[in-house]
C-alpha positions in Angstrom: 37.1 17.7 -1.0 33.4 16.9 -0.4 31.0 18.8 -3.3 27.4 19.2 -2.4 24.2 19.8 -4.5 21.3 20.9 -3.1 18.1 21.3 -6.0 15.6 23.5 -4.7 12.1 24.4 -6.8 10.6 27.2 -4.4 7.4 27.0 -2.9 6.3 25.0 -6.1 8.0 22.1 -4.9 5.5 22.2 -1.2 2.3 22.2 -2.6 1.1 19.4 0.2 1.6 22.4 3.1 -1.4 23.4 4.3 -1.0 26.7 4.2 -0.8 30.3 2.0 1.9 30.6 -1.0 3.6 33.1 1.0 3.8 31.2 4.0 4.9 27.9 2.0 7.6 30.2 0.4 9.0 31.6 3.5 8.9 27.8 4.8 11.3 26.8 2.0 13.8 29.3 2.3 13.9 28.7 5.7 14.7 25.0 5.3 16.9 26.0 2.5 19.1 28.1 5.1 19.2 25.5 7.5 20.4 22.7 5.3 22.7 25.0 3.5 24.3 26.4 7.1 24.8 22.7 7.4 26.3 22.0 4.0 28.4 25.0 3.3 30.3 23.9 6.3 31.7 20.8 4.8 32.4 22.2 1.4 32.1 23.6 -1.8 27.9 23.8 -2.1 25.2 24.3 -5.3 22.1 25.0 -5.3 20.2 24.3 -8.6 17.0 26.3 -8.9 15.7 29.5 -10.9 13.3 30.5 -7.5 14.6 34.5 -7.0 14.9 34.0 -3.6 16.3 30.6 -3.1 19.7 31.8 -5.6 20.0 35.6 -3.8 19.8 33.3 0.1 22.6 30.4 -1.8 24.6 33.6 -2.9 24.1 35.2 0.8 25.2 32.2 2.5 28.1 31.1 0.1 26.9 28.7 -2.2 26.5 28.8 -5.7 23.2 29.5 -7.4 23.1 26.8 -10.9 20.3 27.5 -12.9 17.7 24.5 -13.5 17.3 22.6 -16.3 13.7 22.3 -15.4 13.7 19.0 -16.4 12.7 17.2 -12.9 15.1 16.5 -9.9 17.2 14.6 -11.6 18.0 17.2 -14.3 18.7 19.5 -11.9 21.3 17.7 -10.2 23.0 16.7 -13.6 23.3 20.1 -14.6 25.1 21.0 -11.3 27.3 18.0 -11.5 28.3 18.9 -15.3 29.9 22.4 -13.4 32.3 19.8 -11.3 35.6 19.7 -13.2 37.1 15.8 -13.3 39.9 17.4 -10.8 37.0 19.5 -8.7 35.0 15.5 -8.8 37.2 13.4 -7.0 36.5 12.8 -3.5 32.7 12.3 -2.5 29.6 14.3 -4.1 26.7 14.6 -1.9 23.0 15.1 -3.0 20.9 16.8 -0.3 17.4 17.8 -0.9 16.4 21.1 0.5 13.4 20.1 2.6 15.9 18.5 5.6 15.6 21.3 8.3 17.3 19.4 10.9 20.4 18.5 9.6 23.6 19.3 10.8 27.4 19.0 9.4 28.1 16.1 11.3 24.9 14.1 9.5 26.8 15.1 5.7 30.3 14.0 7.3 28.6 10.7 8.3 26.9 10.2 5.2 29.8 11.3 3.2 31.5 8.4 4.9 29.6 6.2 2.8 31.0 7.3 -0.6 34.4 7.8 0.9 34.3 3.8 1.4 33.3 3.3 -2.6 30.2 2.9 -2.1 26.7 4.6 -2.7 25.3 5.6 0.3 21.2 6.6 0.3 18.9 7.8 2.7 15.4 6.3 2.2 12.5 8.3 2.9 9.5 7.2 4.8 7.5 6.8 1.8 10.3 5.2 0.1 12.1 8.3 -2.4 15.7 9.2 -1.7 16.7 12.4 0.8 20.3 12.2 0.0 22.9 10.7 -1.8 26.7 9.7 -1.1 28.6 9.2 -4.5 32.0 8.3 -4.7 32.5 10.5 -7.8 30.1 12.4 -10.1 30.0 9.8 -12.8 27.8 7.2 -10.1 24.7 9.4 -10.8 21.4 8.5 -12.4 18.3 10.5 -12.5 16.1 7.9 -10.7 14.0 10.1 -8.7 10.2 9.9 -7.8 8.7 7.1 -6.4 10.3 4.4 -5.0 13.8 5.7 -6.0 15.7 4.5 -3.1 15.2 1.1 -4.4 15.8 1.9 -8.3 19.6 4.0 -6.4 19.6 0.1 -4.9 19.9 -1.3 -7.9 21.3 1.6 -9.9 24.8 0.5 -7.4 24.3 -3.0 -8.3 24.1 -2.4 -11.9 27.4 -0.8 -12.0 29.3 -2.7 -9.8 29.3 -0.5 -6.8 28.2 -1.2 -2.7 25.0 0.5 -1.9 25.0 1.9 1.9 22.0 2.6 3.6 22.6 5.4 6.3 20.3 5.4 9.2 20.8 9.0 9.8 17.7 10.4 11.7 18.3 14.6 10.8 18.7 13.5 6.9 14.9 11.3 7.2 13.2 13.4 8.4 12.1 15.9 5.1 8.7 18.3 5.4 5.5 17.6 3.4 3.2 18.6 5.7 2.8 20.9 8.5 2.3 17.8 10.8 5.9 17.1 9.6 7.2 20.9 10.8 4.8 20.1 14.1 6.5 16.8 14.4 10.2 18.0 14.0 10.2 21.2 15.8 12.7 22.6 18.2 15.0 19.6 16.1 14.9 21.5 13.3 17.3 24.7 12.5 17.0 28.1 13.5 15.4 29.8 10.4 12.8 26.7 9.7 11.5 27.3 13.7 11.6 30.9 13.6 9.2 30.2 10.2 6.9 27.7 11.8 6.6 29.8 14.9 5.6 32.4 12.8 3.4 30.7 9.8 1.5 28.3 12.8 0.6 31.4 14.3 -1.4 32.9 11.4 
């Protein structure tokens, strides 16, 4: 069975939107519905944050809240992946970041693929970090987040012996910064981030 961990800081984590704190927090959740509609489909889901909200929407939607270890992205996964049992870890473990409003089960199933063939599978950013991760089992992780990461997960795979799959998978690129991004994306996206940027462009 495919496990799924989704970190998510809050509005802390979107300080490049242009726009009020309430606004940037009401963009989050949103995008944190839409990826977890996506992900909850597929199987068992976690969502690492201590945001309020963001743990009462995970709960709402059936995922389980984690609390986070507030030591960075990479933390925050590890402390969801410690909660997989070596029975619950078998099959593939997916890392999805919470800011991917467009995706859709069928971008998880494809990227779970990867890790279901061995290998890691990674989707790269435009500016180079890591959107997602396939791992064939729990113990493939390593906190290599920030800049540049999809390379270091590159390498990470190499290190240990294991193929390293990048997945072209257009829904898991594209990830919000900026409100050009939400311009950009927009009726792609999933119904709770559009009914949010309808409603925050319009302020």
């Amino acid at each position: 069975m495919t496990q799924i961990v989704v970190p998510f800081r809050g509005e802390n984590g979107k300080r490049r939107l242009d726009a009020p704190e309430e606004a940037r927090s009401e963009l989050a959740l949103a995008m944190l519905g839409d990826v977890l509609a996506a992900a909850t489909v597929l199987g068992r889901t976690l969502v690492v944050t201590d945001d309020e909200a963001g743990r009462a929407l995970a709960a709402e939607l059936g995922a389980e809240p984690v609390a986070d270890a507030r030591g960075g992205q990479g933390a925050a996964v590890a402390a969801a992946l410690d909660r997989l049992g070596e029975s619950e870890s078998k099959g593939p473990v997916l890392v999805v970041n919470a800011d991917l409003p467009c995706v859709v089960p069928h971008d998880l199933r494809t990227l779970a693929g990867a890790a279901e063939l061995g290998a890691i599978g990674y989707v790269e950013a435009e500016d180079g970090t890591t959107n997602a991760l396939a791992l064939p089992g729990k113990e493939h992780f390593a906190p290599l987040y920030g800049g540049g990461s999809a390379a270091r997960f590159r390498e990470h795979a190499d290190s240990i012996g294991v193929p390293a799959i990048a997945c072209a998978i257009p829904n898991l690129g594209d990830d919000v910064d900026t409100l050009d991004d939400l311009r950009r994306i927009g009726l792609r996206s999933g119904p709770r981030t559009q009914a949010a940027i309808g409603r925050v462009l319009q302020r």
